[in-house]
DSSP file (Angstrom, degrees, kcal/mol; ACC not computed):
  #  RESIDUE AA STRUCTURE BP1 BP2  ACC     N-H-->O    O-->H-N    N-H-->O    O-->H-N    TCO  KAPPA ALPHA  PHI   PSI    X-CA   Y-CA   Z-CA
    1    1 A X              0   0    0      0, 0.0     2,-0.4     0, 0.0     0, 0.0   0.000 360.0 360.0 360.0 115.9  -27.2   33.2    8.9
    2    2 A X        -     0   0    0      1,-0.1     0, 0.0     2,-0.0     0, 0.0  -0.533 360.0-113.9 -74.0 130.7  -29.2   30.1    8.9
    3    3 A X        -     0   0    0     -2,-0.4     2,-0.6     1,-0.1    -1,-0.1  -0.337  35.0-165.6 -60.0 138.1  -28.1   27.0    7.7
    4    4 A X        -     0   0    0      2,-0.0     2,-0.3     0, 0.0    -1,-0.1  -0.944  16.2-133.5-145.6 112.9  -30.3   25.8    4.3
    5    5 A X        -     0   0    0     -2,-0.6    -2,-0.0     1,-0.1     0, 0.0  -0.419  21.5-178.4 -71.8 129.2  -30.3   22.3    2.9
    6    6 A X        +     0   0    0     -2,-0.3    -1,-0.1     2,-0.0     2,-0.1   0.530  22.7 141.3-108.7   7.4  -29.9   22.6   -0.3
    7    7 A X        -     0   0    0      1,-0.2    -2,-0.0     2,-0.0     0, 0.0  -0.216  28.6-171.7 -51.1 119.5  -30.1   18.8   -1.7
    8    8 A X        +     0   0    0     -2,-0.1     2,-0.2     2,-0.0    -1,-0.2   0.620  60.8 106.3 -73.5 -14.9  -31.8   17.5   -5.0
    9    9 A X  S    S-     0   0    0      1,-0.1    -2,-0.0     0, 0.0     0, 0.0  -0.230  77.7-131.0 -81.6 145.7  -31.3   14.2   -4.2
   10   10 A X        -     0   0    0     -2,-0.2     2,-0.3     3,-0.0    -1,-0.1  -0.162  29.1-110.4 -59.5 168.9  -35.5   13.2   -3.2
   11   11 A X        -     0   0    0      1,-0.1     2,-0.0    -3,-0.1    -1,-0.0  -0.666  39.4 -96.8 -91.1 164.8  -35.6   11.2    0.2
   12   12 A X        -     0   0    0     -2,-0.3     2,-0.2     1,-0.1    -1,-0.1  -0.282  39.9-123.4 -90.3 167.1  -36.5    7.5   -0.2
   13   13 A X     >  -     0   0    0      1,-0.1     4,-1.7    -3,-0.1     5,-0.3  -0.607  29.6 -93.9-107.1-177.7  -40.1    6.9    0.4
   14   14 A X  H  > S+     0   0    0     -2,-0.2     4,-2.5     1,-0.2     5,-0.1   0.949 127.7  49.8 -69.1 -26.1  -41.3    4.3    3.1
   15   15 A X  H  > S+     0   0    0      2,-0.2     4,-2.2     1,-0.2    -1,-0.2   0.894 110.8  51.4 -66.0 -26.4  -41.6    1.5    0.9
   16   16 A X  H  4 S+     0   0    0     -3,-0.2    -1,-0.2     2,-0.2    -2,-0.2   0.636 113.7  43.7 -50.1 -40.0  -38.1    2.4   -0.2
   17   17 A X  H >X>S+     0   0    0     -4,-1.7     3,-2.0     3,-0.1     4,-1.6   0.895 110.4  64.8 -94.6 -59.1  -36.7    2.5    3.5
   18   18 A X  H 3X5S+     0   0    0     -4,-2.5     4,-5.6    -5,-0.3    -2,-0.2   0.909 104.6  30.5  -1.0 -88.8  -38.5   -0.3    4.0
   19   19 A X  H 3<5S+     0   0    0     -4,-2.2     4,-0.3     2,-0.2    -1,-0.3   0.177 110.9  73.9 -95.3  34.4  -37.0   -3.1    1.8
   20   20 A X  H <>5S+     0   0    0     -3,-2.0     4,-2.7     2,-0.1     5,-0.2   0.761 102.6  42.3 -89.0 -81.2  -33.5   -1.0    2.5
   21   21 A X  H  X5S+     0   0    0     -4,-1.6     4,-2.7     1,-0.2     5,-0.3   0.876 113.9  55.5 -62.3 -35.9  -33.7   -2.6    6.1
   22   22 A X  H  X<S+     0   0    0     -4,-5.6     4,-2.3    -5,-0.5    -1,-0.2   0.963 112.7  38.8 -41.6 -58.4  -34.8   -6.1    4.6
   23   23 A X  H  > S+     0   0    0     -4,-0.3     4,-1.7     1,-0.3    -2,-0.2   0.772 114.9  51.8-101.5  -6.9  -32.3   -6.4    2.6
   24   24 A X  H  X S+     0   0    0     -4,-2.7     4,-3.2     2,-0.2    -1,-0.3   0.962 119.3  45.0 -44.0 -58.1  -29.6   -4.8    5.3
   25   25 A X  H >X S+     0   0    0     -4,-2.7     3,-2.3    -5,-0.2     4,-1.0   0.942 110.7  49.0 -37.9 -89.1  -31.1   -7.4    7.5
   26   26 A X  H >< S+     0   0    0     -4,-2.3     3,-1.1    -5,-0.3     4,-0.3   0.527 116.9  44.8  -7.2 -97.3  -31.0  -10.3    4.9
   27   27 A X  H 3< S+     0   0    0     -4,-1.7     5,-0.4     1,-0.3    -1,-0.2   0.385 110.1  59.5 -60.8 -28.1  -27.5   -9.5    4.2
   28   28 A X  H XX S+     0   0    0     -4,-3.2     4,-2.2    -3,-2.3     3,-1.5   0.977 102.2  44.9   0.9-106.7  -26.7   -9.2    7.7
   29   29 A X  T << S+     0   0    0     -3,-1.1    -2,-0.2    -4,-1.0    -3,-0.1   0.465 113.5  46.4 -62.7 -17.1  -27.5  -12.2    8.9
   30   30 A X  T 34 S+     0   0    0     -4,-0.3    -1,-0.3    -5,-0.3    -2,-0.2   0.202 124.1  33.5 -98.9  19.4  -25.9  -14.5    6.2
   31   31 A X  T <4 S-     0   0    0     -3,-1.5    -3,-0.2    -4,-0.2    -2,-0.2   0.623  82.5-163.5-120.9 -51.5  -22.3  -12.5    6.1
   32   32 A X     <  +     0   0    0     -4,-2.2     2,-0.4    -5,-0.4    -4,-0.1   0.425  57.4  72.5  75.0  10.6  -22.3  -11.5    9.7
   33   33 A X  S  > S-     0   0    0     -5,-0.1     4,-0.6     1,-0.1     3,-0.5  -0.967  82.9-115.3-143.9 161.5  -19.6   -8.7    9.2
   34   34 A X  H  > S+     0   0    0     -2,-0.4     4,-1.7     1,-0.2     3,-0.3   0.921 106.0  68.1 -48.7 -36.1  -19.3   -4.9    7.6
   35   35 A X  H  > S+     0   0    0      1,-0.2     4,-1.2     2,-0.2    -1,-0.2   0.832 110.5  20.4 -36.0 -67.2  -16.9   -6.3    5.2
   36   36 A X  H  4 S+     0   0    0     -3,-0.5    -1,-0.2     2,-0.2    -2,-0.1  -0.010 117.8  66.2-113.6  18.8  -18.7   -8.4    3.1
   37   37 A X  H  X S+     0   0    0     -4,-0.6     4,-2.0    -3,-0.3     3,-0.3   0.797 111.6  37.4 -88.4 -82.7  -22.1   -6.9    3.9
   38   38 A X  H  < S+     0   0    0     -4,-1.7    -2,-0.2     1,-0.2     5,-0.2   0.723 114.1  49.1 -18.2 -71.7  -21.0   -3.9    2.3
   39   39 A X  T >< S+     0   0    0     -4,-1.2     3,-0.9     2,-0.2     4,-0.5   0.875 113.3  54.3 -57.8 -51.1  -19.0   -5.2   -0.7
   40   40 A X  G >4 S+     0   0    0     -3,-0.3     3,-1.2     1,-0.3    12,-0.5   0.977 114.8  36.5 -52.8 -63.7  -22.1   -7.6   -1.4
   41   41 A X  G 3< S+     0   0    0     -4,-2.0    -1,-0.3     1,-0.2    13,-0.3   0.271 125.9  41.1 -69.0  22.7  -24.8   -4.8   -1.6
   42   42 A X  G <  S+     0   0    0     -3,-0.9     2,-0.4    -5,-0.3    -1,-0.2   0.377 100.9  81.5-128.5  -5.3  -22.3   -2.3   -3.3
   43   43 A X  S <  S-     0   0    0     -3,-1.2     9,-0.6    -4,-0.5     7,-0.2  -0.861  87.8-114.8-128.5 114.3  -20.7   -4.9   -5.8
   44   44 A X  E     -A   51   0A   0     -2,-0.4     2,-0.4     7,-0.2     7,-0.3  -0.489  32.4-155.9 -63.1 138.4  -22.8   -5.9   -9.5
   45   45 A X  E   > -A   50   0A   0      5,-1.9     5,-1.7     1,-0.1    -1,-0.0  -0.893   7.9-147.5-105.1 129.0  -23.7   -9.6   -8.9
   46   46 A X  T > 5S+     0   0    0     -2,-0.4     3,-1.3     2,-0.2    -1,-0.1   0.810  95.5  66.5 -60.2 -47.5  -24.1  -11.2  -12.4
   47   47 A X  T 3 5S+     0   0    0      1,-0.3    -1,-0.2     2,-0.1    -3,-0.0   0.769 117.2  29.2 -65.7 -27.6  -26.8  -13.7  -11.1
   48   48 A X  T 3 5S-     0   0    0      2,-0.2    -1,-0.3    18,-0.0    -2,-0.2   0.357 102.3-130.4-115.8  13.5  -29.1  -10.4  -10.6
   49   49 A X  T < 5S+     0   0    0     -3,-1.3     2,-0.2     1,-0.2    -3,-0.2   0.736  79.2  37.1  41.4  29.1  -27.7   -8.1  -13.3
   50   50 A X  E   <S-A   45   0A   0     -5,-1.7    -5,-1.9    -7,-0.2     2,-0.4  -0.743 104.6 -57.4-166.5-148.8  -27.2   -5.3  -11.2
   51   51 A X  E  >  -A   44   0A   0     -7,-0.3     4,-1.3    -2,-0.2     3,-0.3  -0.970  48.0-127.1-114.9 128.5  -26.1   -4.3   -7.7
   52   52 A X  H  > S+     0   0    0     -9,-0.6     4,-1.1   -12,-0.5     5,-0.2   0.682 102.3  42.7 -70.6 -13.7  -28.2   -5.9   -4.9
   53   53 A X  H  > S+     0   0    0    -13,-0.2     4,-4.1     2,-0.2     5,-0.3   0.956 112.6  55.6 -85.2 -42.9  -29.3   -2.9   -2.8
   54   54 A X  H  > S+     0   0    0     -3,-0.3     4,-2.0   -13,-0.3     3,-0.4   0.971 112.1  42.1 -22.3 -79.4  -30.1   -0.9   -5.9
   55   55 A X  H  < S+     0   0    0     -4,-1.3     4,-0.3     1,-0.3    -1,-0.2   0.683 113.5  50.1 -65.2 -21.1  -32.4   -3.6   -7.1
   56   56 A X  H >< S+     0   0    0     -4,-1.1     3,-0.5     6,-0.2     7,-0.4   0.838 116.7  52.8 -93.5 -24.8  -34.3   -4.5   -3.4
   57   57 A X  H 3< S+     0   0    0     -4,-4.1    -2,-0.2    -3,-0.4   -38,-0.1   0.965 100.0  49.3 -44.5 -51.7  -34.6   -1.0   -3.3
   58   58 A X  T 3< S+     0   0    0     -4,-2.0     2,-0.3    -5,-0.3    -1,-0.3   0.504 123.7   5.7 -87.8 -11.8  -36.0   -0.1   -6.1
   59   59 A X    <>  -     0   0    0     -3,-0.5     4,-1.5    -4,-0.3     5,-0.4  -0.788  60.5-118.7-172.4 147.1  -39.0   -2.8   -6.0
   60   60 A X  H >> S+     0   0    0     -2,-0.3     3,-3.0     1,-0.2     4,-3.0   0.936 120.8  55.8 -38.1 -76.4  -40.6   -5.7   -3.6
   61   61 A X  H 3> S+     0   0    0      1,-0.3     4,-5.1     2,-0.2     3,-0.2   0.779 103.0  49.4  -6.3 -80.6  -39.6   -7.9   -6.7
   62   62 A X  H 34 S+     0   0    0      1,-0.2    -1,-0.3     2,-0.1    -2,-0.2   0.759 108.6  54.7 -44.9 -27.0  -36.0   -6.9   -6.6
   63   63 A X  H << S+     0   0    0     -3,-3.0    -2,-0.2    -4,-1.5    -1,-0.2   0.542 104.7  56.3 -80.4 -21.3  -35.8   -7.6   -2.7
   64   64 A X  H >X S+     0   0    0     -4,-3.0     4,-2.0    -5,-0.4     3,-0.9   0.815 106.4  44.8 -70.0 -48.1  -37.0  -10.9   -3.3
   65   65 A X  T 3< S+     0   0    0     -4,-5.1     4,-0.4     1,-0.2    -2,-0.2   0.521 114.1  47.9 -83.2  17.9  -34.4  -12.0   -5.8
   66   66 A X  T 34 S+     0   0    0     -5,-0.2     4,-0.3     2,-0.1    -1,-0.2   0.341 117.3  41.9-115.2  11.2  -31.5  -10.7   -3.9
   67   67 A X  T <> S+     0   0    0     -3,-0.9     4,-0.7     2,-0.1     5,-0.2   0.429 116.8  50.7-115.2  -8.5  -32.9  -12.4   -0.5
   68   68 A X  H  X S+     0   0    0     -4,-2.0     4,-0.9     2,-0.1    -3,-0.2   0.810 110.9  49.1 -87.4 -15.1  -33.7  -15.6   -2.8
   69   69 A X  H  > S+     0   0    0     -4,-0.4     4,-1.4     2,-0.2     5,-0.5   0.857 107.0  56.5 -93.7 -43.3  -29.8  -15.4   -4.2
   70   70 A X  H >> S+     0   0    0     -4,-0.3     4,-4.8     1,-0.2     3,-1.4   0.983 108.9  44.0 -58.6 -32.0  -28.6  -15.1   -0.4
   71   71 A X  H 3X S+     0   0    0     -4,-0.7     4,-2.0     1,-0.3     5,-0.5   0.955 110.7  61.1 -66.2 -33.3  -30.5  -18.8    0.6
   72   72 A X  H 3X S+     0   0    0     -4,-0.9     4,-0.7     1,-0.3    -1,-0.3   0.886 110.6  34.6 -65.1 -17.1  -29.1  -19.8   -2.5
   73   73 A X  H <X S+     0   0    0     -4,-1.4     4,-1.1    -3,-1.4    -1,-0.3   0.749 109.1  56.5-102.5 -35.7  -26.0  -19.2   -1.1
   74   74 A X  H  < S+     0   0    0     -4,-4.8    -2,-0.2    -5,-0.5    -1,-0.1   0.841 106.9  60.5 -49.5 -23.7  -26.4  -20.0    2.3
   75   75 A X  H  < S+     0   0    0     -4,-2.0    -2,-0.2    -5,-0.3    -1,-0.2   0.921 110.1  45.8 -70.7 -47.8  -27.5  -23.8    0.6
   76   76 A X  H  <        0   0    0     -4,-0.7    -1,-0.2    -5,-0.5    -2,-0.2   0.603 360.0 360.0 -84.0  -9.6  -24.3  -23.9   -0.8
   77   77 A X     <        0   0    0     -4,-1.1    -1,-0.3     0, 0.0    -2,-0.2   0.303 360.0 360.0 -99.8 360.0  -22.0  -23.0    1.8
């Protein structure tokens, strides 16, 4: 019997995988552990109305405000 993937969900496209690893990066490099990497792209931020990985996915646009909200926070800290 051969094994048969049966998933609906579509695959991301490249631009999609793309600004996935920006904003891994981004977020990355100003938290600098799994912890609060995670909890930040998984967690709705009010300043962006949404959840940040969602939203850098989902367009160049979005990946810009949620890597301009991290300087903003990096300013502040």
């Amino acid at each position: 019997m051969a094994y048969r993937r049966r998933g609906t969900i579509p695959l991301p496209t490249p631009d999609q995988s793309r600004r996935q690893g920006n904003v891994l990066q981004s977020t990355w490099r100003h938290f600098g552990e799994p912890g609060p990497v995670i909890a930040f792209l998984n967690s709705r931020h009010t300043a962006l109305e949404g959840q940040p990985l969602q939203l850098a996915i989902e367009s160049d646009d979005g990946l810009q405000r949620v890597e301009a909200l991290l300087e903003e926070m990096t300013r502040r800290t």
